[in-house]
Phi, psi and omega in degrees: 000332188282291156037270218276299195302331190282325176287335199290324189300291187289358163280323185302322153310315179300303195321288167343312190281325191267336171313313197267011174291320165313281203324291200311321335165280188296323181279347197275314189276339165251025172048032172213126149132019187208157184296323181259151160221159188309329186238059150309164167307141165281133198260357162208205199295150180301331191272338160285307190273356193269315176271338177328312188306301210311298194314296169349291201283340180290304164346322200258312166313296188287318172299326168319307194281317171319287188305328166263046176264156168301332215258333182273305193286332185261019167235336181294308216261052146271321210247310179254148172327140166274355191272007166244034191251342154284326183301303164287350145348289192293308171296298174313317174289345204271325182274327159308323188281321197295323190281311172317288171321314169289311180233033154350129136262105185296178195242319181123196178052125190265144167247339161227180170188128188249109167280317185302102196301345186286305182308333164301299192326280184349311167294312175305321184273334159302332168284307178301327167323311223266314149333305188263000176272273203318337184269336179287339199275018169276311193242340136345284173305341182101083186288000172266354176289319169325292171260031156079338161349287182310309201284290214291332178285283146330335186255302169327293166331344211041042182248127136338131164278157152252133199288173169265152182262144151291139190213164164246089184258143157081263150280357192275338160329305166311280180257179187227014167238034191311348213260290224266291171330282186265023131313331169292325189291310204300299174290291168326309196261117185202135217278342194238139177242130171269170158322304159323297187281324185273021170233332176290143183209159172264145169261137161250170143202157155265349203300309190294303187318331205272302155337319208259264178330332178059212172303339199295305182315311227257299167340287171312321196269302166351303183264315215242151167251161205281320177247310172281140143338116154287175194247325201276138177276120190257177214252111211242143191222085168289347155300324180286291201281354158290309205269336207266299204283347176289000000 
C-alpha cells in the first residue's frame, strides 16, 4: 500500500508541476504577469541568443519525441513503476519547458505591430480562443489520462489500466488536431509579432497515432483534415467508429 500511496503521491506532484508550468506558459507567451517573457529585452548577440533558443527548442523537441516512442517506453518501464511512467513524461516535459522559460534569449526585432485597439482587442481574444481549445480539446481525450493521474490512480486503487478507445468527440470530428490548432492561435495572435515568436515554433507527427490505432487513425486521417476545417461536408460513419471502440 505504501507503494501504491507513494506513486499516487508523485503523479500527483508531476501533475502540479505541469499545471503550474501551463499557468507560467500563457504569461511567457503573451508576454504579461511573469518576470521572464518570450520578447524581454534582448540582453545579449543575436546569433548567441539565436542558438541558446535553437538549442532550448531542440531540448524540448527531443525529450518530446524520445520519451514517446513504444520503444523508449517499453525500456523505461523496467526501470520506473509502469503506472508512473506518463507522470514522468509529463514532469519531464514540464522541466524542459521550465528550462526554456528560464533561460530563454531574447532576439529583439518587430516583424508587426498591430496599433489599432479593437484589432488588439480581436488578437487578443484570438489567444485567448487558442488557450482554451488546447485545454479543453485535453479533456475531450481524458485530460487525467494525458497527464498520467487516471494511471496513478487506477493503480492506488488496484484496478488494471485500461487503454483509451479511440474516439472523435467534438472538434476533432472537424480536424484531426485541435491540440495543434490552438497552438497556432496562442502563437500567431499576437498584436506585436517579434523575431522571437517566429522562431519558438511548434513539431508534430502523427507516425505513433497510426502505430496505436492501426486502421481505425488510417480511416480517420483519410476523413478529417489534420488542421483546417473543410468547407466541403463530409460523410462521418459513426457506425464504423462505434464497432472500433466494442
Amino acid at each position: 500500500m505504501f507503494k501504491r500511496l507513494t506513486v499516487f503521491l508523485y503523479g500527483v506532484v508531476c501533475y502540479v508541476v505541469f499545471f503550474a508550468t501551463f499557468l507560467y506558459a500563457i504569461g511567457f507567451i503573451g508576454n504579461f504577469g511573469v518576470p521572464r517573457t518570450l520578447d524581454s529585452a534582448p540582453a545579449a548577440g543575436f546569433v548567441a541568443s539565436l542558438l541558446i533558443d535553437l538549442g532550448l527548442l531542440g531540448l524540448f523537441a527531443i525529450q518530446h519525441s524520445v520519451m514517446a516512442r513504444p520503444a523508449f517506453k517499453r525500456w523505461f518501464t523496467r526501470v520506473v513503476p509502469e503506472s508512473a511512467e506518463r507522470s514522468t513524461y509529463v514532469l519531464a516535459s514540464s522541466l524542459a519547458l521550465i528550462a526554456m522559460f528560464a533561460l530563454w534569449q531574447p532576439l529583439g526585432g518587430s516583424v508587426w505591430a498591430v496599433e489599432d485597439a479593437t484589432l488588439r482587442g480581436v488578437i487578443w481574444g484570438a489567444f485567448a480562443f487558442g488557450w482554451l481549445l488546447v485545454l479543453v480539446s485535453t479533456f475531450l481525450i481524458n485530460h487525467f489520462d494525458l497527464f498520467g493521474l487516471r494511471q496513478v490512480w487506477l493503480q492506488l486503487s488496484g484496478k488494471p489500466y485500461t487503454h483509451l478507445t479511440f474516439g472523435t468527440p467534438g472538434p476533432y470530428k472537424l480536424v484531426r488536431h485541435p491540440l495543434y490548432v490552438g497552438w497556432l492561435f496562442v502563437f500567431w495572435s499576437t498584436p506585436t509579432m517579434t523575431v522571437s515568436h517566429l522562431v519558438f515554433a511548434i513539431q508534430f507527427e502523427e507516425h505513433d497515432l497510426v502505430d496505436h490505432f492501426g486502421p481505425t487513425y488510417s480511416e480517420y486521417k483519410k476523413r478529417v483534415p489534420m488542421l483546417i476545417p473543410s468547407l466541403r461536408k463530409r460523410n462521418v460513419d459513426d457506425g464504423f467508429l462505434r464497432r472500433q471502440r466494442s
